[in-house]
C-alpha positions in Angstrom: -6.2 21.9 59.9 -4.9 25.5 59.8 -7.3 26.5 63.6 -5.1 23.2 64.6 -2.3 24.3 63.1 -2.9 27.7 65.1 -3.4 26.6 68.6 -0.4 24.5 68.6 2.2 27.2 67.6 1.0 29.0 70.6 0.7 26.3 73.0 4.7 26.2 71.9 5.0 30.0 72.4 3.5 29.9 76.0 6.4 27.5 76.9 9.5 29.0 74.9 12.6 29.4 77.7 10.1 28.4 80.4 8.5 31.7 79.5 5.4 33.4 81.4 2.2 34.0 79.1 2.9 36.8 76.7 0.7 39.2 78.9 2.6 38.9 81.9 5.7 40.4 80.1 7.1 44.0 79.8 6.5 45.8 76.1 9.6 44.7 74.5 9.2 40.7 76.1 5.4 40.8 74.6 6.7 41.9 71.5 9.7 39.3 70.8 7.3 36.8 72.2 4.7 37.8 70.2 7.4 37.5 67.0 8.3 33.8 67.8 4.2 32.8 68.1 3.8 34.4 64.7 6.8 32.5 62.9 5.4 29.2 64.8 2.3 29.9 63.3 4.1 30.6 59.9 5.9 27.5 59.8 2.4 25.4 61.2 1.1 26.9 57.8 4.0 25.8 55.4 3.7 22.6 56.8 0.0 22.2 56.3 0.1 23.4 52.8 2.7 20.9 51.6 0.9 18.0 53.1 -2.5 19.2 51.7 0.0 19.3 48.0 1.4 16.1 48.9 -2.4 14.0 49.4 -3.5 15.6 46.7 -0.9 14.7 44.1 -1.5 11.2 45.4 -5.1 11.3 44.8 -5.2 13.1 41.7 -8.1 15.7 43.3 -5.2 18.9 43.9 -6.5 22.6 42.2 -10.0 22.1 43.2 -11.1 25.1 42.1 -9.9 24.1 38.1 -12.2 21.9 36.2 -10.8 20.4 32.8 -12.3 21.0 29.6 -12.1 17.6 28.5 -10.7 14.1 29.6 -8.8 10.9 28.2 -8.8 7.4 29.5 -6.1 5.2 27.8 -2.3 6.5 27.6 -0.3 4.3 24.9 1.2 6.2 22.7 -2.0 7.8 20.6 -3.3 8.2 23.9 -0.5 9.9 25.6 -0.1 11.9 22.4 -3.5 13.2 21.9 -3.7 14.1 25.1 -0.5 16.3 25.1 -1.8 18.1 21.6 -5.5 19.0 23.3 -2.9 20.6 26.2 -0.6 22.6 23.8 -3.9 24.0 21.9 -4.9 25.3 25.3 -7.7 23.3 26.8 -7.2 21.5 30.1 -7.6 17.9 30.1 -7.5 15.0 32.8 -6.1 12.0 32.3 -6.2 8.5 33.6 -5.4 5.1 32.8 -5.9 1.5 34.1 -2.5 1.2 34.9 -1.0 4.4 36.9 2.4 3.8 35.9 1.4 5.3 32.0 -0.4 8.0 33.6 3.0 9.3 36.0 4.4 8.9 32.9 2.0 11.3 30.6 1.8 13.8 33.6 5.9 13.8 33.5 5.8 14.3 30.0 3.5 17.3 30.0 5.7 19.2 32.8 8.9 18.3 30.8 7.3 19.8 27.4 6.3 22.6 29.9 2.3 21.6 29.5 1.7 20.9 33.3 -0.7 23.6 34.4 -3.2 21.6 31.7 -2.7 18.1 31.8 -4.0 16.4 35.5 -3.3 12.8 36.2 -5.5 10.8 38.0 -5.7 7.0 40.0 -9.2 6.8 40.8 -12.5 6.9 38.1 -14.6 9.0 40.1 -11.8 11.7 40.6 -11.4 11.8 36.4 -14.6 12.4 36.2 -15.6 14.7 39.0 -12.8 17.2 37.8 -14.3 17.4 34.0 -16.7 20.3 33.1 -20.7 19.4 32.6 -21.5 18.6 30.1 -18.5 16.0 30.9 -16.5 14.7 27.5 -14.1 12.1 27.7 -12.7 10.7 24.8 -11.5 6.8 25.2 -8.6 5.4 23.7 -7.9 1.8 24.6 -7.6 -0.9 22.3 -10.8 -2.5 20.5 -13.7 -4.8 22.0 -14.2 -5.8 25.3 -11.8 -3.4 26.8 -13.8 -0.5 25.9 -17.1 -1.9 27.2 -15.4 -1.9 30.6 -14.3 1.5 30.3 -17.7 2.8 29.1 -19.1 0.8 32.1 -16.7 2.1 34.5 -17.2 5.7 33.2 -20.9 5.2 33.4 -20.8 5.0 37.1 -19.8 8.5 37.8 -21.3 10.3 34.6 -24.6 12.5 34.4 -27.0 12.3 31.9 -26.1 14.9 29.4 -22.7 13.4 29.1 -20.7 12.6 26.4 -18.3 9.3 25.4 -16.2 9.9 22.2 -14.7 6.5 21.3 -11.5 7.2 19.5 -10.3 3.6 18.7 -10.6 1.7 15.3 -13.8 -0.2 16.7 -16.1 -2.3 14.2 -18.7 0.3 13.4 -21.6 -1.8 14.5 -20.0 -1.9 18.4 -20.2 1.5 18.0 -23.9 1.2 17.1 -24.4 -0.9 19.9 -22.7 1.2 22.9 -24.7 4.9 21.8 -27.8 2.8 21.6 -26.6 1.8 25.1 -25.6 4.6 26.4 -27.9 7.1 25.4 -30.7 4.3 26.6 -29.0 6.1 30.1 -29.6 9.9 29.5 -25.8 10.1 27.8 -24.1 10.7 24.2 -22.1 8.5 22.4 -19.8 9.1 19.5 -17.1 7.3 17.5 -14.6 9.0 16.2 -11.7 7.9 13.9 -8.0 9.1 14.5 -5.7 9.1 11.9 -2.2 10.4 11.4 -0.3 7.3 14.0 1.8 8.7 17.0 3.2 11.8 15.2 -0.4 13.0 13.9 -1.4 12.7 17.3 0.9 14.6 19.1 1.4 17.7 16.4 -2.5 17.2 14.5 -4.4 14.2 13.7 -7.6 13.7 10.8 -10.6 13.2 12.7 -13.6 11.7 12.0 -16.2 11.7 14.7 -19.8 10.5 14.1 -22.6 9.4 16.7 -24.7 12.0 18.0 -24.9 15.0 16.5 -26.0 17.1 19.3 -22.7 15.9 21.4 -20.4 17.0 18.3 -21.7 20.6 19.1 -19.8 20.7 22.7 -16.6 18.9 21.4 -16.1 20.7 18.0 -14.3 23.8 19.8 -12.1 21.2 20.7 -11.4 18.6 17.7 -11.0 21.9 15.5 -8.1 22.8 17.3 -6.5 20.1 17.8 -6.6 18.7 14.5 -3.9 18.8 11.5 -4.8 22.4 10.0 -5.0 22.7 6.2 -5.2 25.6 3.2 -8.9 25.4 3.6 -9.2 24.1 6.9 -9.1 21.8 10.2 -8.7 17.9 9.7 -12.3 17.4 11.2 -15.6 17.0 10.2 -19.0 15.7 11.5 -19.1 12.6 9.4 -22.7 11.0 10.3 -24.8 9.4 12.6 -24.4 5.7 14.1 -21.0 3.9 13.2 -20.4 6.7 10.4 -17.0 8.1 12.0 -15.8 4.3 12.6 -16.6 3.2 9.8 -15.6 6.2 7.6 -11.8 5.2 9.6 -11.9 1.5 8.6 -12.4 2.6 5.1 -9.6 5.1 5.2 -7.2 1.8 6.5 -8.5 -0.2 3.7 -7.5 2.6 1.3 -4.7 2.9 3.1 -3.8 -1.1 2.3 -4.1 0.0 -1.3 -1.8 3.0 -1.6 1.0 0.8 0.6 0.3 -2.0 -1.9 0.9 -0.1 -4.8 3.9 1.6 -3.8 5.3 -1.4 -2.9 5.0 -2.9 -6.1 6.2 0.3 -7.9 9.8 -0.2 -5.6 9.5 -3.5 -6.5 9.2 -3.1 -10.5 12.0 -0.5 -10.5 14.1 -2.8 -7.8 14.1 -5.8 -9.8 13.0 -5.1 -13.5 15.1 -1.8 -13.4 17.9 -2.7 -11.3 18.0 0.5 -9.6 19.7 1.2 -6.5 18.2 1.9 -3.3 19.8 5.2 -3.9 18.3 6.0 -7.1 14.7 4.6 -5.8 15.0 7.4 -2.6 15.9 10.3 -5.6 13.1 8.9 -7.8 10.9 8.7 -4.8 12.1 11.8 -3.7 11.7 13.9 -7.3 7.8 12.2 -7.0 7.1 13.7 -4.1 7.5 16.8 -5.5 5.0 16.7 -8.0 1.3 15.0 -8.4 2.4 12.1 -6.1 3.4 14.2 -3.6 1.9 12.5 0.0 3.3 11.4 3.5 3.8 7.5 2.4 5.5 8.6 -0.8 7.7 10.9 1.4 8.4 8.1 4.4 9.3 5.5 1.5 11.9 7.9 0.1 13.4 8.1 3.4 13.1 4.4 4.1 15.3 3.4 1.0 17.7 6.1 1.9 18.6 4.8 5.3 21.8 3.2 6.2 22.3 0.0 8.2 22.4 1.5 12.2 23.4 -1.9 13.4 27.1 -2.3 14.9 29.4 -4.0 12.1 26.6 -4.3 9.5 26.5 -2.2 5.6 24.5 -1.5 3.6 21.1 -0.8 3.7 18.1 -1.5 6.3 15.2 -1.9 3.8 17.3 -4.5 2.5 17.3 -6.7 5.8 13.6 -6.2 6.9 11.7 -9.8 6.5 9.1 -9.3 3.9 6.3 -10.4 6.1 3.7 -7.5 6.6 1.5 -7.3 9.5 -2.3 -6.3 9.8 -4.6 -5.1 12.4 -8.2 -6.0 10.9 -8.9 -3.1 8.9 -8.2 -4.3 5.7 -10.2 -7.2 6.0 -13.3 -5.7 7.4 -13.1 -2.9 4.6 -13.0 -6.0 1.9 -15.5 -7.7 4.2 -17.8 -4.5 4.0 -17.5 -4.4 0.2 -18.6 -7.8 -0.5 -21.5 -7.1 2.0 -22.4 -4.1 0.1 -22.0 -5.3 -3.4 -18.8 -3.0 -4.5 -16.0 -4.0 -6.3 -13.0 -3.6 -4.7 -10.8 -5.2 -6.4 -7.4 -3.0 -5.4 -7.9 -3.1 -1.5 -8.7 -6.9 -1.8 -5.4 -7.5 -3.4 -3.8 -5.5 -1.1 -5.3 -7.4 1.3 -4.5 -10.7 -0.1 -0.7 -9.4 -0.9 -0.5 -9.1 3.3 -1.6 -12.5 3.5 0.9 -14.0 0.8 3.5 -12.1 2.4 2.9 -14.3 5.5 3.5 -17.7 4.2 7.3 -17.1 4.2 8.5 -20.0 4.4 6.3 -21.7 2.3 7.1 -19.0 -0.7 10.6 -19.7 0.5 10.3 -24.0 -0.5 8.3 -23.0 -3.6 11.3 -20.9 -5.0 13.7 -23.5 -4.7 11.1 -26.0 -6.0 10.6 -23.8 -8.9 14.2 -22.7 -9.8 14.8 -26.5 -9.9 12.4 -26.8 -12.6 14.2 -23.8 -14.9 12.0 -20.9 -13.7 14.8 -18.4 -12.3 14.1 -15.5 -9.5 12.8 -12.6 -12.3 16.1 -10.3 -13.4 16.1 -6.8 -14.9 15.9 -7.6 -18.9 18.3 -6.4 -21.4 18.4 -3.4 -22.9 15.6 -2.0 -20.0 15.4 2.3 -20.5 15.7 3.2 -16.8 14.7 6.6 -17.2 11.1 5.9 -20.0 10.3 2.7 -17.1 10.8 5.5 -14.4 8.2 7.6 -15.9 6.2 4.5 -16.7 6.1 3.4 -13.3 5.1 7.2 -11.9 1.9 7.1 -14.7 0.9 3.3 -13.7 1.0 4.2 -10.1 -0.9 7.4 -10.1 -3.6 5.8 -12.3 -3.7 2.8 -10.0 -4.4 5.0 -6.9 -7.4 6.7 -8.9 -9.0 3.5 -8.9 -8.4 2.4 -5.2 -9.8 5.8 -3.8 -12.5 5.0 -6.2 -13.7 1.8 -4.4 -12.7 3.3 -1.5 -15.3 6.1 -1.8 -17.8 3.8 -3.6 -17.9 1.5 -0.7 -18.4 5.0 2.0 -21.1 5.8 -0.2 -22.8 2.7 -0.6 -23.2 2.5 3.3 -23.9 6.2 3.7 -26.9 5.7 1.5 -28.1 2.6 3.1 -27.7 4.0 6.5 -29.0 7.7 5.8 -26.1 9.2 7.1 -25.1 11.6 4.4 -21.4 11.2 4.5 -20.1 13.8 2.9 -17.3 12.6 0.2 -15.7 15.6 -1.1 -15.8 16.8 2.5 -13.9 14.0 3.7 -11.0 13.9 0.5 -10.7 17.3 2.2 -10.0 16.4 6.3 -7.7 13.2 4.7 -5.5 16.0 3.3 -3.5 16.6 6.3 -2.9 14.7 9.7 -3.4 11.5 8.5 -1.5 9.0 6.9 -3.1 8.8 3.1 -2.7 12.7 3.2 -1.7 13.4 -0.6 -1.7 16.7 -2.9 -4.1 13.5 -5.2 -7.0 14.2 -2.3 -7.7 18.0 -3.5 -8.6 17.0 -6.6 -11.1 13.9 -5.1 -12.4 16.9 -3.1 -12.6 19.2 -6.0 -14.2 16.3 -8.4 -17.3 15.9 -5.4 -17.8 19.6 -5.4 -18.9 19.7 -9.1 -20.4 16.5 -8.7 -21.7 15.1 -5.7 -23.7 12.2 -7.0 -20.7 11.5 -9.2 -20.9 7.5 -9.5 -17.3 7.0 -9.6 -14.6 9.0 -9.4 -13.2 7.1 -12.7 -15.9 9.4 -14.8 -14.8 13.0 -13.0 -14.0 14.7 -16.6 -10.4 15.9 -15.0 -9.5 12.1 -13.8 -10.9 10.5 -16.9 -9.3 12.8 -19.2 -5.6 11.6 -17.0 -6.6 7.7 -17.5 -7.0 8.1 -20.9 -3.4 9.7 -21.2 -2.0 7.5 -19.2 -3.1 4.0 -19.8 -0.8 2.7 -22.4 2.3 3.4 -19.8 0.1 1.8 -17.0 -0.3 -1.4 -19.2 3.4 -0.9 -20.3 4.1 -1.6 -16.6 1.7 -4.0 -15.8 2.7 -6.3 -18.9 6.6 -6.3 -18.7 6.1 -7.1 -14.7 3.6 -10.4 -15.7 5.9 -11.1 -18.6 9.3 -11.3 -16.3 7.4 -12.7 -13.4 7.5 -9.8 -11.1 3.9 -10.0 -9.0 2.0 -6.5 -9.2 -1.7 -7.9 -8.2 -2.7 -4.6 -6.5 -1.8 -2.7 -10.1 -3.0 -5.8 -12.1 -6.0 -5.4 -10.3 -6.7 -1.6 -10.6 -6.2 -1.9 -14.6 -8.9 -5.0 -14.6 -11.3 -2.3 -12.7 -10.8 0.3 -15.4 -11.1 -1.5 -18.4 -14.2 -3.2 -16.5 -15.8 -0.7 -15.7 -15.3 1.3 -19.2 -16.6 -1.7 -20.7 -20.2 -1.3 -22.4 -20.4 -5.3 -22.8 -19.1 -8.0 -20.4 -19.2 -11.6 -21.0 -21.0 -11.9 -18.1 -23.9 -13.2 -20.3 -22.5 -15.9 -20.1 -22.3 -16.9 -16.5 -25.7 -15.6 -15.7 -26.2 -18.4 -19.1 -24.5 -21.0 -16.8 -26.4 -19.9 -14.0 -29.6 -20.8 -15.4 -28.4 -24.3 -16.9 -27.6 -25.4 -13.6 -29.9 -23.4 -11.6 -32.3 -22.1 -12.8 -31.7 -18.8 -11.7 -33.6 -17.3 -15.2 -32.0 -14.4 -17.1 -33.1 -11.0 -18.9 -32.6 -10.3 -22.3 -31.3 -7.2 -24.1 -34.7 -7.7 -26.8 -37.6 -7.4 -23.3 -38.3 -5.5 -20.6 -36.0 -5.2 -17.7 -38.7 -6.6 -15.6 -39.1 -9.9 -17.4 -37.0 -12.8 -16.6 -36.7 -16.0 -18.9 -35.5 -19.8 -18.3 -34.5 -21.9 -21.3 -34.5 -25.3 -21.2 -31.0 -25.9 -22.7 -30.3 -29.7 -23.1 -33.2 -32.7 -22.2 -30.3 -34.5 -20.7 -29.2 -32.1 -18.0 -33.0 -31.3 -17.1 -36.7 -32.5 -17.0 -37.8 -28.4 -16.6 -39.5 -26.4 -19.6 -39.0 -23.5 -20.6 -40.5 -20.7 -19.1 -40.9 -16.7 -19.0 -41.8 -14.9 -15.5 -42.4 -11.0 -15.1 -41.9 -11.2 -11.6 -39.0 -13.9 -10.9 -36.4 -12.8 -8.2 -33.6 -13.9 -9.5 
C-alpha cells in the first residue's frame, strides 16, 4: 500500500504546472519540486494510515502487535461490567458478543471511563480469539443452557488445545460436568466459576468461585485475584473444587441468599405490623443494625430501601409501600432445596424461603382469601396493645441473628454433603471468607463462620461451634418471644418459624420419630431398630392380625 502510495505522489509530481522531470531542472527548480513530491508522498501516507485505522476498527483485528490477556464473550450488564473491572486492574481483555450493538456499546464505555487502550471489541469469533494470549482464556457470560453450548461450540472452532473456557454463569453444576468432560475430551480446560456481588460487584469487585480444572486455575488466578472484591485477609477468590464445585458452591450461595432475604423480610414485617413502626423508624433501626453484629450489604440496602421517598410525579409517600408483593426467582433457590432433598439435609430455612417466593405469587388468590376470611371475623393482624417498641426492637435483632445461624448452617451442611460425595474438598471456612466481600451475602456474621471452620474443620454443624452455641443459648427466649407473638396475631414468619424448629430439632436427644418409623412398619414393613440391640439388627412386629397375615420377624441384615 505505502510502494503504491509512493509511486503515485510522484507520478503527480512529474506533471505539477506541466512541469519537466525533476532532473531536467536548475538547482533551485529540483529542489521546490523535489519539496512538493515529498509532501505528496506525505499526504499518500496519512491517507493510507487512516484507512488501514478505519478497516481495522470495523473488523476488530487493529494493534496487531497487542495480544489481550484474557477475553469475554457476553456483554449484559455482568458482562459488560466484569469486563470493564479486568481493564481498570490492568490486564487487556477482548471482547465480543453475539449481537455487535452491546459490544460498540462496552468499547464506548471503556474509552469514556478512559479504559480504551485495554478493552478491544470485536464482530467476528475467530478475530476474539486470534488476539488472546496462548494459553487462550476466555471467560463466558451468557445466560444459562443451550446458549452456552453454542458459545463453547463456536469458541471451540478457533481454540488450541491447552486452552481454557471459564463459565461464569449460574449453570446447573452437572452442565458444567458435562461441557469439561467435553471439552477437555478436545485437548482444552474447562472451569465454572460463580460470580457474585450483581452489576455493582462486577464492575468495582465481585466473590468468585471458580472450580473445574485445577491446572487451568493456575493461568487465570493472576487474574481473578485482582479483580476480585479485596478483603482484611484477602481477595474474594478461591479455587473451590473440581467438576461442578464452583457452580454449585454459587447455587448454594443463592439459596442462602433466599434465606437471609426471607428473614429480613419477615423481621420488617413483624416490626411493620406488630410494632407499627414507621418506614422511618424501620431505616434507623435498620440503619443502627448495620452497625453492629448484623452489619452486611442486604441489611444496608434494606435500610436505604425503607428510607426512600416516592420519585414518581404527584405521588407521596413512600416507594417500599407501592411495590406489589410478588417476588421473583431465577432457579437457584429451588435447585439448592432440590439438592438438599437429594442429599439428605435438612433445610428447612431456605425451603421456606423458597416456598415464601412461591406464596408471594398467588396474589390474587391471597387477595380473595382475605376478603373471604375478614368476612368470617378474622381481621388483617394489627399491632397489639400495650406492644414495647423498643424490648420487640431488640427482640426482633436476637431472633433474626439466631435465625441466620441456622440458614448458613444448612447452607454449609448441604456444600459439605456434596463435597464429600464428590471428593472435591470444598473448603468451608475458606469460602465464609471470599463471601465476606463482593458478593451479595457479604456480612461481618461470615468472619466468625470462617473463624468457627478454622478451629474445627470437621465441625458437623455450625449450630455446635462453642462461640455460636453459647449465642443461641442467650438468645433463644427473645427468638421464641418473636416467633410466638407473630403466630399468635397472625403475622406469617415461616422462614424464622422454621429456623427455631431446626434448633430445637437438632438439640433434641429424642424425637418422636419412633413413631413413624412404628407406622412405617405397620403398613410396610419397612422393620425398625431398637434402642435395647445392635444397630445392625432390624425387627418387624406383627402389630394387629387384622391389618396383616405377616409374622413377626428379626433380620441382621434388612435394608430398610
Amino acid at each position: 500500500m505505502q510502494g503504491f502510495a509512493t509511486r503515485q505522489g510522484s507520478a503527480r509530481a512529474h506533471q505539477i504546472g506541466g512541469l519537466p522531470a525533476p532532473g531536467r531542472l536548475p538547482a533551485a527548480l529540483r529542489l521546490r519540486a523535489a519539496q512538493r513530491i515529498n509532501s505528496a508522498r506525505a499526504a499518500s501516507r496519512i491517507v493510507s494510515t487512516r484507512a488501514t485505522a478505519t478497516q481495522d476498527a470495523r473488523s476488530g483485528s487493529g494493534m496487531k502487535t497487542a495480544t489481550s490477556t484474557i477475553g469475554l464473550v457476553g456483554l449484559a450488564v455482568m458482562g459488560q461490567n466484569l469486563s470493564l473491572n479486568v481493564a481498570e486492574k490492568g490486564f487487556p481483555i477482548s471482547v465480543y458478543n453475539r449481537s455487535y450493538d452491546k459490544t460498540e456499546a462496552a468499547v464506548a464505555r471503556a474509552k469514556k471511563e478512559g479504559l480504551g487502550d485495554k478493552l478491544r471489541g470485536f464482530k467476528e469469533v475467530k478475530d476474539f480469539v486470534a488476539s488472546l494470549e496462548k494459553p487462550r482464556r476466555v471467560i463466558i457470560l451468557v445466560k444459562a443452557g443451550a446458549p452456552v453450548d453454542s458459545t463453547i461450540d463456536a469458541l471451540m472452532e478457533y481454540m488450541e488445545p491447552g486452552d481454557i473456557i471459564i463459565d461464569g454463569g449460574n449453570e446447573w453444576y452437572e452442565n458444567t460436568e458435562r461441557r469439561k468432560e467435553m471439552v477437555e475430551a478436545k485437548g482444552l480446560r474447562y472451569m465454572g466459576m460463580g460470580v457474585s456481588g450483581g452489576e455493582e460487584g462486577a464492575r468495582n469487585g465481585p466473590a468468585l468461585m471458580p472450580g473445574g480444572s485445577p491446572e487451568a486455575y493456575k493461568y487465570i488466578e493472576s487474574v481473578v485475584s485482582k479483580v476480585a472484591a479485596q478483603v482484611d485477609d484477602g481477595p474474594c477468590v478461591m479455587y473451590v473444587g473440581d467438576g461442578g464445585a464452583g457452580n454449585f458452591v454459587k447455587m448454594v450461595h443463592n439459596g442462602i441468599e433466599y434465606g437471609d432475604m426471607q428473614l429480613i423480610s419477615e423481621a420488617y414485617d413483624v416490626l411493620r405490623v406488630l410494632g407499627g413502626l414507621s418506614n422511618d423508624d424501620m431505616a434507623a433501626t435498620f440503619k443502627a443494625w448495620n452497625e453492629g453484629e448484623l452489619q452486611s450489604f442486604l441489611i444496608e440496602i434494606s435500610a436505604i430501601i425503607m428510607a426512600k421517598k416516592d420519585d414518581q410525579e404527584g405521588k407521596k409517600g413512600y416507594i417500599i409501600d407501592h411495590i406489589v408483593d410478588k417476588t421473583g426467582a431465577k432457579g437457584t433457590g429451588k435447585w439448592t432445596v432440590q439438592q438438599a432433598a437429594e442429599l439428605a439435609v435438612a433445610a428447612p430455612t431456605i425451603a421456606a424461603s423458597l416456598d415464601g417466593r412461591y406464596m408471594s405469587a398467588l396474589k390474587e388468590e391471597r387477595t380473595a382469601a382475605s376478603a373471604l376470611f375478614a368476612g368470617l371475623g378474622l381481621k388483617a393482624p394489627t399491632a397489639p396493645k400495650g406492644v414495647d417498641k423498643k424490648a420487640l426492637i431488640e427482640d426482633v435483632r436476637q431472633a433474626l441473628y439466631c435465625s441466620k445461624i441456622t440458614s448458613y448452617a444448612q447452607g454449609m451442611n448441604i456444600i459439605k454433603a456434596k463435597s464429600d460425595e464428590k471428593a472435591w474438598g470444598v473448603d468451608l471456612g475458606g469460602l465464609a471468607r471470599i463471601w465476606k466481600g463482593g458478593c451479595i451475602i457479604r456480612a461481618q456474621f461470615l468472619d466468625r463462620i470462617k473463624q468457627a471452620y478454622r478451629r474445627d474443620p470437621k465441625l458437623p454443624n455450625l449450630l455446635v461451634d462453642p462461640p455460636f452455641a453459647e449465642d443461641l443459648a442467650k438468645r433463644e427466649q427473645a427468638w421464641r418471644r418473636v416467633v410466638a407473638l407473630a403466630i399468635t396475631n397472625g403475622v406469617p414468619v415461616p422462614g424464622m418459624t422454621a429456623s427455631l424448629g431446626y434448633f430445637d430439632t437438632y438439640r433434641r436427644e429424642r424425637l418422636p420419630a419412633n413413631l413413624v418409623q412404628a407406622q412405617r412398619d405397620f403398613f410396610g414393613s419397612h422393620t425398625y431398630q431398637r434402642d435395647d440391640a445392635p444397630e445392625a439388627q432390624w425387627f418387624h412386629t406383627l402389630w394387629d392380625p387384622n391389618f396383616s397375615s405377616s409374622d413377626s420377624i428379626t433380620t441382621g441384615n434388612y435394608n430398610a
